[in-house]
Structure formats: structure tokens, C-alpha cells
C-alpha positions as CSV (number, residue, x, y, z in Angstrom):
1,X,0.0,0.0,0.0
2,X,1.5,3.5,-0.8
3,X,1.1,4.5,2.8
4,X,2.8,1.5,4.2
5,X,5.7,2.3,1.7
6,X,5.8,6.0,2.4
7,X,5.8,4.6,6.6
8,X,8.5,2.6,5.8
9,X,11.0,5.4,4.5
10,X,10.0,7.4,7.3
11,X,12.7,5.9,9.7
12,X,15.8,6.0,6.9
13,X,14.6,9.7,6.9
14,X,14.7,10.4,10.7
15,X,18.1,8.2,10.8
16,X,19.8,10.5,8.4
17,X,18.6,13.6,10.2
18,X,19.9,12.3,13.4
19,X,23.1,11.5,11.8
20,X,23.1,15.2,10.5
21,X,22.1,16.4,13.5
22,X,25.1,15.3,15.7
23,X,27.2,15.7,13.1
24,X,27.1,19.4,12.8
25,X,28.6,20.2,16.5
26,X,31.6,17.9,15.5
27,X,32.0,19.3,12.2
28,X,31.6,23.1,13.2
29,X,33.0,22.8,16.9
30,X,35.4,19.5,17.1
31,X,37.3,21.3,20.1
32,X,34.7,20.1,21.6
33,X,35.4,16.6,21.4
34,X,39.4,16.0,22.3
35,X,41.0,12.8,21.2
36,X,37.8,11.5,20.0
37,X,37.7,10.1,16.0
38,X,35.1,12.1,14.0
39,X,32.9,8.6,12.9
40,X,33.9,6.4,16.0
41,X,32.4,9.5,18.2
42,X,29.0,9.7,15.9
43,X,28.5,6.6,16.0
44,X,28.4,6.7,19.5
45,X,26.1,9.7,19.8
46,X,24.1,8.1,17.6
47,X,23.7,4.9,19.9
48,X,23.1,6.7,23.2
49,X,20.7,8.9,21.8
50,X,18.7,6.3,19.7
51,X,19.2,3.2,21.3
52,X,19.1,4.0,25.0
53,X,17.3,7.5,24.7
54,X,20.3,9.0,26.6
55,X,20.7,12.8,25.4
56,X,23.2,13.8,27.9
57,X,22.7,16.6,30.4
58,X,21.5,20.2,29.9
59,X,24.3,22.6,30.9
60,X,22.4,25.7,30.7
61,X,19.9,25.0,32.6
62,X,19.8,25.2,36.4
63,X,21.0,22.0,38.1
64,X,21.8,20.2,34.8
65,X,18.4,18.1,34.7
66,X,18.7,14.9,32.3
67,X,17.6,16.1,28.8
68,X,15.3,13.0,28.8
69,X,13.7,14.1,31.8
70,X,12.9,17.5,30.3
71,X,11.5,16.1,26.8
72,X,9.1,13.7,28.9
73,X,7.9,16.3,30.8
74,X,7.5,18.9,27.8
75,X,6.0,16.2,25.0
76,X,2.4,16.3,25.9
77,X,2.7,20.2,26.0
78,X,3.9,20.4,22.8
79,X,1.2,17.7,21.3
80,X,-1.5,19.0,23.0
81,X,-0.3,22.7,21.4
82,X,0.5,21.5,18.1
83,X,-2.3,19.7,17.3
84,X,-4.8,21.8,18.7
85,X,-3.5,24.9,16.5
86,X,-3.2,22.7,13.5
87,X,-7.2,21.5,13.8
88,X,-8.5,25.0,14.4
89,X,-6.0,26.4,11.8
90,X,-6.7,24.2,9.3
91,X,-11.0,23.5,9.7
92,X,-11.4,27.1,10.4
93,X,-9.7,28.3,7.7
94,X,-11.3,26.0,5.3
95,X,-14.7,26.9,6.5
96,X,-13.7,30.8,6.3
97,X,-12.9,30.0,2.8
98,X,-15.7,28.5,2.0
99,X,-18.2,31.1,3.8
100,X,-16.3,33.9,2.0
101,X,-16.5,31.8,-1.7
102,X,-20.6,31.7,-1.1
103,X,-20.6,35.4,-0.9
104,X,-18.6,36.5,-4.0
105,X,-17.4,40.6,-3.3
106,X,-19.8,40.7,-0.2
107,X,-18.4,43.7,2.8
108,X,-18.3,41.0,5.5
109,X,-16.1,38.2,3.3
110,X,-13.9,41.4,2.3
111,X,-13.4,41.9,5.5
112,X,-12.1,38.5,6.5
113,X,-10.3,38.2,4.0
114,X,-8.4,41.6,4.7
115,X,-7.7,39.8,8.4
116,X,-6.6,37.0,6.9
117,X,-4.1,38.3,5.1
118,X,-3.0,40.6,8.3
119,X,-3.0,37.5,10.8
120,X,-0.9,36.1,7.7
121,X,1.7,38.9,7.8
122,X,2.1,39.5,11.5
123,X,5.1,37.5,13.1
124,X,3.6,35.2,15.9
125,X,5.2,36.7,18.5
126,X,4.5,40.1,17.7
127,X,0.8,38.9,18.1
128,X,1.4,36.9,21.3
129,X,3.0,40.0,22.9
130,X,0.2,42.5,21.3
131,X,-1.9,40.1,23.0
132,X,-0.5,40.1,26.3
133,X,-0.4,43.8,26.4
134,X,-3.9,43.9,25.7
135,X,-5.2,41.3,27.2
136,X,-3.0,40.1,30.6
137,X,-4.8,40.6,33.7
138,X,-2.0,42.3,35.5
139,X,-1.0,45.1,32.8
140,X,-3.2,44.7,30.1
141,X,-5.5,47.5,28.6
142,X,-8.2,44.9,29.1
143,X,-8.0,42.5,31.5
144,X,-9.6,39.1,30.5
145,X,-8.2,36.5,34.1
146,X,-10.3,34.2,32.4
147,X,-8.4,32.9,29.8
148,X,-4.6,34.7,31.6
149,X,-3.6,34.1,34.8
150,X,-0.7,35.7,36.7
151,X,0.7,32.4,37.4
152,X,-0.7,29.7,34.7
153,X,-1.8,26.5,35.7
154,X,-0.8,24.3,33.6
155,X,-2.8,21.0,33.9
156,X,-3.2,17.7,32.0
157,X,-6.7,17.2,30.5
158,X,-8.0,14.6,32.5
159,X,-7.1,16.0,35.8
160,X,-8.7,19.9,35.4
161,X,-10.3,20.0,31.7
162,X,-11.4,23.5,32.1
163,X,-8.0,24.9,33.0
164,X,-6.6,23.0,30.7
165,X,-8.6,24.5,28.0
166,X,-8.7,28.0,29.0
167,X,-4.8,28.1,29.1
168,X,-4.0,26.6,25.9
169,X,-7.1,28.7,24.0
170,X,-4.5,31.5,23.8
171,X,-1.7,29.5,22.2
172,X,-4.1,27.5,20.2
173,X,-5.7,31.0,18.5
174,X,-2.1,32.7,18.2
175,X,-0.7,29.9,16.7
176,X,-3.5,29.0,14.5
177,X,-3.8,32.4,13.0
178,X,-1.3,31.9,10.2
179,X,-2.2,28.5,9.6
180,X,-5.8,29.8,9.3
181,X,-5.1,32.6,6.8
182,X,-3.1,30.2,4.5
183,X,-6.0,27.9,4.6
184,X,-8.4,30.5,3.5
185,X,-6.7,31.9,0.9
186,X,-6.1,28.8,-0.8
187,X,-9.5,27.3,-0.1
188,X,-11.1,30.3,-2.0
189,X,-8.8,30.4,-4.6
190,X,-9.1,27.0,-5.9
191,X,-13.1,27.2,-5.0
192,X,-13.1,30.2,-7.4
193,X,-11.1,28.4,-10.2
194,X,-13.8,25.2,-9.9
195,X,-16.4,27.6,-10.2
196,X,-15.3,27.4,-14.0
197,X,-15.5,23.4,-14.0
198,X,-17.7,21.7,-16.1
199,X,-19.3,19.6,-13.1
200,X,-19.7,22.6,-11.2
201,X,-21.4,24.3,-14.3
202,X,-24.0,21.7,-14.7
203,X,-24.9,21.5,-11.3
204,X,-25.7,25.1,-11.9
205,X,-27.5,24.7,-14.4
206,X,-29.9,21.9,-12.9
207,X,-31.0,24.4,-10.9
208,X,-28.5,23.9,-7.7
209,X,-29.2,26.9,-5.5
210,X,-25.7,29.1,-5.6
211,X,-24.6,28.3,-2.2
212,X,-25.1,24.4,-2.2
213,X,-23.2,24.9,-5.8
214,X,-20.2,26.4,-3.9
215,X,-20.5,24.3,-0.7
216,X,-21.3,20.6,-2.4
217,X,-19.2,20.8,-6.0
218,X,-16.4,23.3,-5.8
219,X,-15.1,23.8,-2.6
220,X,-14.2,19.8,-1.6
221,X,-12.4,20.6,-4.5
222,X,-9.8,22.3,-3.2
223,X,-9.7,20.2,0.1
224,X,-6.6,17.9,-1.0
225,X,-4.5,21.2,-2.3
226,X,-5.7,22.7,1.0
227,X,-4.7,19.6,3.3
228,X,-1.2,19.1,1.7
229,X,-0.2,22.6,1.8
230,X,-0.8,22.1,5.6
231,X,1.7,19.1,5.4
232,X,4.3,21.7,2.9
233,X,4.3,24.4,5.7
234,X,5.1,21.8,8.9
235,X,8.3,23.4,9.4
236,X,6.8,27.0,9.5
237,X,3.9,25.5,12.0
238,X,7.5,23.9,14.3
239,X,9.2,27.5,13.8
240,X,6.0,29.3,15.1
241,X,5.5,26.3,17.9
242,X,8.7,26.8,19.3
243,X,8.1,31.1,19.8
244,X,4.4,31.0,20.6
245,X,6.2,28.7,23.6
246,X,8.8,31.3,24.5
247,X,6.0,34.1,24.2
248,X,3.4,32.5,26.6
249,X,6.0,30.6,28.5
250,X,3.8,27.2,27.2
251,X,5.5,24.7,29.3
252,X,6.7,22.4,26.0
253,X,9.7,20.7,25.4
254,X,10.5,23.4,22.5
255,X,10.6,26.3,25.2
256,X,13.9,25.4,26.0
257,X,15.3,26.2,22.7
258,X,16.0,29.7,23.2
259,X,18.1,28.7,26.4
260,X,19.9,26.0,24.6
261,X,20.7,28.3,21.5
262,X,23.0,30.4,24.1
263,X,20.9,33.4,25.4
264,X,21.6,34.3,28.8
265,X,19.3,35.7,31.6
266,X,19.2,39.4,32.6
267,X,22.4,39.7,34.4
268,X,24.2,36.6,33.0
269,X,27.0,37.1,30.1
270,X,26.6,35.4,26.7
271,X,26.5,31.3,27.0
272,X,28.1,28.5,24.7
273,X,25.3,26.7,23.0
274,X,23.9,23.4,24.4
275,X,24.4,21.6,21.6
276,X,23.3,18.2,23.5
277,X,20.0,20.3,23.8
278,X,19.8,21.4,20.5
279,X,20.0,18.0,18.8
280,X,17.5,16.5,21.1
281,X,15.5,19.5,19.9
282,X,16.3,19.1,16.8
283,X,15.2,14.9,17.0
284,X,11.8,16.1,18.2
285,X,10.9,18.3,15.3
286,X,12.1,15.8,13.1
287,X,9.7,13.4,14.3
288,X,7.3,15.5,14.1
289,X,7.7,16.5,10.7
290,X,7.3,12.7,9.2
291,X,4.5,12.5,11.3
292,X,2.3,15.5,10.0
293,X,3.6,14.8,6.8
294,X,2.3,11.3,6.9
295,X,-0.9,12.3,8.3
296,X,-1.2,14.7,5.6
297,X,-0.4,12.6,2.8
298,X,-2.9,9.4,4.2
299,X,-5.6,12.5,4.5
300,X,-5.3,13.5,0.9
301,X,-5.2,9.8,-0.4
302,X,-8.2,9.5,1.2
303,X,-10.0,13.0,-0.4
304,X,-8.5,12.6,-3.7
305,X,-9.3,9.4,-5.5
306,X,-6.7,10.8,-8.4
307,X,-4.1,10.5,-6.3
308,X,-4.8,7.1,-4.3
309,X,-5.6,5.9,-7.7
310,X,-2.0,7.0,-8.9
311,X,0.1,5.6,-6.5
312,X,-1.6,2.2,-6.9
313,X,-1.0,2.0,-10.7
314,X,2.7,3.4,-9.4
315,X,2.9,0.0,-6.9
């Protein structure tokens, strides 16, 4: 099956970005590494870190917790995150484009489309901060302690649901936002261009009110485009993740990335990267890449018969 074969590169993938990964630091910094052979020495990064999950220490961090520790405790932040922002981004921007297709050169669907293209535009953490400053109960211009708290909780689902979800609402929306806008733009351009389709014409023409024209013929039409564009921009989606985690201080694995990359804390001078860190950081979005880009691709297979169809002649 095409997914099965697409699975089954996934690990030759993440095994030559690992190798890659600890590579680098021995290639750019090999001071680092004294009386140690350059292939002999990967090799054994390599078997620590993907055999026995050991990842080394974290040196710039207080107390030098176990790396290992610090993923465990970070993953479900960064899934819950992730996933969340990647769901509303992606079914609310399709259904943004969708509404807006149905009501050609309206006022209201100008209008959204204008924000989408802003929420496009703006960096993420320029909109987290704006946010904060608006919003934050302590300083902000309008105070929402519903949804900010001057010292988060931050709680796993199934112990306090309702602070779990009023805490990550924030994140979700702010790191949505671009995902969102990209959604929407494509989802009405393609439904605009199957307007023009012959299917879509005759349903027209049968006497298919306008809106059930738009919403049942040419809009699922741009669903696969839309869904594997979402798959394309996964590393944008990690790049955003790992500064809407910095902004709101999201308690993931990827907030430590600043830290690790060498920035100090008021008062502190500048720090050597933790490249131990780093790599494990860089493992992580690695994994997470083949996974969203394997859930994309078994998504569209399923839309798109074409392309199901395809790679079964192709096997």
C-alpha cells in the first residue's frame, strides 16, 4: 500500500537527520570533542541517543536536569499545542474560505479576508505579545483573568479540563492564526477556479441553489490542495511552535530552545550553545515533521481518488 511504503521510509529519513544532527557540533566545533575520532564518536552519539534515549545533560539549565527528563515532561505540551493549533487552523480556515466563496465581493467576506491576510503577515510573537499587552490581567488595557492568569496553571486534561482548556485557548488562536489565513486563501482560490469546472457548471445549471453549488461541487475541490499545503508548511507550523512557547511561556519541550541556543538571563553574560540540547531539539521536530507529513499525505489519499488511484498503478 502507498502508505505502508511512504511509513516505511519514514525511519531512513529520521536516521539521516539524526546522523546530521550530531554531526554538525563535531564538524563546526570539534574542540569540543578531544582525542575523539570524528565517525567512532558519531556513531556513538548516535547509539546513546537512539538506542538508550540517553541525550546527555543540559548545561544551561539550572542544576543540569537529564535532557530526557525535560522532553518527557515537555511532550504532551507540545502535542497538545501542536495539534490543537493545526485542527483550528486548518477546519477554520477551510470553512472561512468557504463562507467567503458563497458570498462573491460581499463587505463581511472582504473583511475577513483583509484579516486573513494581516494574521498572515504579523510574526507570531509580535501577536502573542500585542496580546499580552492587551489582554493580561495584570498590565493589560483589558484584563480578560479568564483565559490569563498571573501564574498559569498548567494541567493535563484529565485531571482539570477546564483549565486545561482555557490556558491553551491562547496559544491554540495565536498559533492557528497563520495557519488559518493560509488555509483561507487557498480554499477560495481554488473554489473560485472550480467555479469554471464543467461539473460545477452543470450542477448550476440543474438548478443547484448558488450556495449548495459552492459548498457541495467546488469547494471539496480544493480540500486535497488545501490539506497538503498544511503538510508543505510543517516546518513553519515547528518555527512558530517553538516562539508561541517562549511568548506564553507554554510549558513544551521546545521552550527550551531559546536557552539552549546560548541566550543568557538578565544579568548573565553570553553562554556557549547546548548543543546536547539542541540536537535533542532538533530529534523532536524531526519526528514531528514525518508525522504531520504522513498524516497529511494518508488524509489527501483518502480525499483525492486521483491520487490514491495513482500511486496504486505506481505500486
Amino acid at each position: 500500500m502507498p502508505f505502508l511504503r511512504r511509513l516505511s521510509f519514514a525511519p531512513i529519513v529520521f536516521l539521516v537527520v539524526a546522523a546530521t544532527t550530531y554531526a554538525m557540533p563535531r564538524v563546526l566545533r570539534p574542540e569540543l570533542f578531544p582525542g575523539e575520532q570524528f565517525f567512532p564518536g558519531l556513531a556513538g552519539d548516535l547509539e546513546r541517543a537512539l538506542l538508550h534515549l540517553d541525550f546527555g545533560c543540559a548545561v544551561r539549565i539550572a542544576g543540569c536536569p537529564s535532557i530526557h527528563d525535560l522532553w518527557v515532561r515537555g511532550l504532551w505540551w507540545d502535542l497538545w499545542l501542536l495539534g490543537g493549533a493545526i485542527v483550528i487552523g486548518t477546519a477554520g480556515g477551510i470553512l472561512a474560505g468557504v463562507w467567503c466563496a458563497r458570498r462573491p465581493r460581499s463587505l463581511r467576506s472582504r473583511a475577513l479576508e483583509s484579516a486573513a491576510m494581516a494574521a498572515y503577515c504579523a510574526p507570531v510573537f509580535f501577536v502573542g505579545l500585542f496580546v499580552l499587552w492587551l489582554f493580561n490581567p495584570i498590565y493589560g488595557l483589558v484584563p480578560l483573568p479568564w483565559f490569563f492568569d498571573a501564574e498559569p496553571r498548567w494541567v493535563q486534561p484529565w485531571n482539570a479540563p477546564w483549565d486545561w482548556f482555557r490556558q491553551l485557548l491562547v496559544p491554540w488562536l495565536v498559533l492557528a492564526a497563520p495557519l488559518g489565513a493560509m488555509c483561507l486563501r487557498l480554499t477560495l482560490a481554488v473554489t473560485r477556479e472550480a467555479m469554471d469546472e464543467d461539473f460545477v457548471r452543470t450542477a448550476a445549471a440543474k438548478g443547484v441553489p448558488p450556495h449548495e453549488v459552492v459548498r457541495r461541487h467546488a469547494a471539496p475541490f480544493s480540500y486535497p490542495g488545501t490539506i497538503s499545503f498544511v503538510g508543505v508548511s510543517a516546518p513553519l507550523i515547528i518555527t512558530n511552535l517553538v516562539l508561541v512557547e517562549r511568548i506564553l511561556s507554554v510549558p513544551g519541550f521546545f521552550r527550551y530552545t531559546w536557552r539552549a541556543a546560548g541566550h543568557p538571563n538578565p544579568g548573565e553574560y553570553f553562554l556557549l550553545p547546548d548543543y546536547a540540547l539542541l540536537c535533542a531539539l532538533a530529534l523532536w521536530a524531526a519526528v514531528l515533521l514525518i508525522v504531520l507529513g504522513l498524516i497529511a499525505d494518508g488524509i489527501v489519499s483518502r480525499l483525492d481518488p486521483r491520487v490514491r488511484l495513482s500511486h496504486d498503478r505506481a505500486w
